[in-house]
C-alpha positions in Angstrom: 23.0 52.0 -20.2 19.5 51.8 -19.8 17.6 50.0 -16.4 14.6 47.6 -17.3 12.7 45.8 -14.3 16.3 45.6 -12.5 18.3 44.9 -15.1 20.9 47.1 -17.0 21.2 46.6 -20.8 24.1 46.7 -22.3 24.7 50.1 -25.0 26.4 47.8 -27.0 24.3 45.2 -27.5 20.8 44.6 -30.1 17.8 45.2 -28.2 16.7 41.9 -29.0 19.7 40.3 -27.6 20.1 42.7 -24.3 16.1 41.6 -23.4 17.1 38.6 -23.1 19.3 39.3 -20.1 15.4 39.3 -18.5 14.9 36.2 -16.8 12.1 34.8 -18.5 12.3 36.4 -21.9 14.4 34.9 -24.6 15.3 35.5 -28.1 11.5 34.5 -30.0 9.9 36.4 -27.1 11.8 39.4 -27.3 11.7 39.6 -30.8 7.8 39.0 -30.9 7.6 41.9 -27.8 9.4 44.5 -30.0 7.7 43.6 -33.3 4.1 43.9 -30.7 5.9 47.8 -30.0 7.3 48.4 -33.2 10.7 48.6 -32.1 13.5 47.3 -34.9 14.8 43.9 -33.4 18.4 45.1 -34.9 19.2 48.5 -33.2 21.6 49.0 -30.4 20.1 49.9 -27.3 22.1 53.4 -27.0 19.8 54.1 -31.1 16.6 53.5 -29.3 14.5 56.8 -28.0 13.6 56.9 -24.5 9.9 56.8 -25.2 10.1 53.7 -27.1 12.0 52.1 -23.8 9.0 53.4 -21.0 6.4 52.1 -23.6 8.7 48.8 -22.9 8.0 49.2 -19.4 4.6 49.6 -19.5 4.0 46.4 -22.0 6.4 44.2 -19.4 4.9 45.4 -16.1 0.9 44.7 -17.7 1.9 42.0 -20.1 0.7 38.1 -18.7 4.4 37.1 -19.4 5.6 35.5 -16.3 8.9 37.4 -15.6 11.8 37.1 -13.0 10.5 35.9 -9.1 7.1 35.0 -10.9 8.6 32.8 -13.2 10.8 31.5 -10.5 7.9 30.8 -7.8 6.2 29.2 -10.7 8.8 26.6 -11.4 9.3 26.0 -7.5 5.7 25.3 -7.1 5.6 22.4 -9.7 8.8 21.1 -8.8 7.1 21.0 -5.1 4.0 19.3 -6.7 6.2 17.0 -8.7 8.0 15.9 -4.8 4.4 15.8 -3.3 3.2 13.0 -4.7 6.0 11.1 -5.4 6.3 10.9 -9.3 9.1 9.9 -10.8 10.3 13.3 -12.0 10.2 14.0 -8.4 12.2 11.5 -6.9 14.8 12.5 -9.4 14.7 16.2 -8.4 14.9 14.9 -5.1 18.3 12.7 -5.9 19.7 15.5 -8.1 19.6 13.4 -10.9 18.7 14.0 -14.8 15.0 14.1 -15.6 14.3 13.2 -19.5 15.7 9.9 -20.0 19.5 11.1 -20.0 22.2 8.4 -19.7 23.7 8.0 -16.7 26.0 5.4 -17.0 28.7 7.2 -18.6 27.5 10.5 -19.0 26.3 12.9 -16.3 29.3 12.4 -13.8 28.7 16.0 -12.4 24.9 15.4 -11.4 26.0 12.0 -10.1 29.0 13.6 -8.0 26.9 16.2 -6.5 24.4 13.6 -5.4 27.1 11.6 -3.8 28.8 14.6 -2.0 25.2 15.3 -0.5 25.1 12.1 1.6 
């Protein structure tokens, strides 16, 4: 198993499909970061050499890819900003309830509980 910015990926598993255990990084990005380091999406990650995994490293760590608490402080921030001045995809944060236009009526019961319990 190999360690990558805190994470361990799986021997078992595709490289493209074990980056994804990245917060931040999903299946087109991964794919478009190993085809950037000419790594082959499709090899387990116990096939790939060790130098190909530090040049990983190297492109993560100076890459402008928002990645893990980044990322996470990112979304915070415009969730905050959304609150602040009191749009309406902030007062729906702030209620817990769906965002984009979901029903509901009769769908949605488990956003709608948790708001309840809050009270």
């Amino acid at each position: 198993m190999v360690r990558l910015l805190g994470h361990t990926l799986l021997n078992k598993k595709k490289i493209y499909i074990a980056l994804t255990s990245i917060y931040g990084i999903g299946i087109v990005t991964s794919k478009k970061i190993l085809k950037d380091l000419n790594i082959d999406p499709e090899l387990k990650v116990i096939n790939v050499p060790e130098s190909k995994f530090s040049d990983l490293r190297k492109y993560l760590e100076n890459s402008n890819i928002k990645l893990e608490e980044n990322l996470k402080r990112y979304i915070a921030t415009n969730i905050r900003r959304l609150k602040e001045v009191n749009s309406y995809r902030g007062k729906r944060h702030l209620k817990g309830l769906p965002l984009r236009g979901q029903r509901t009526r009769t769908n949605n019961r488990t956003s709608r509980r948790l708001f309840i319990s809050k009270n």
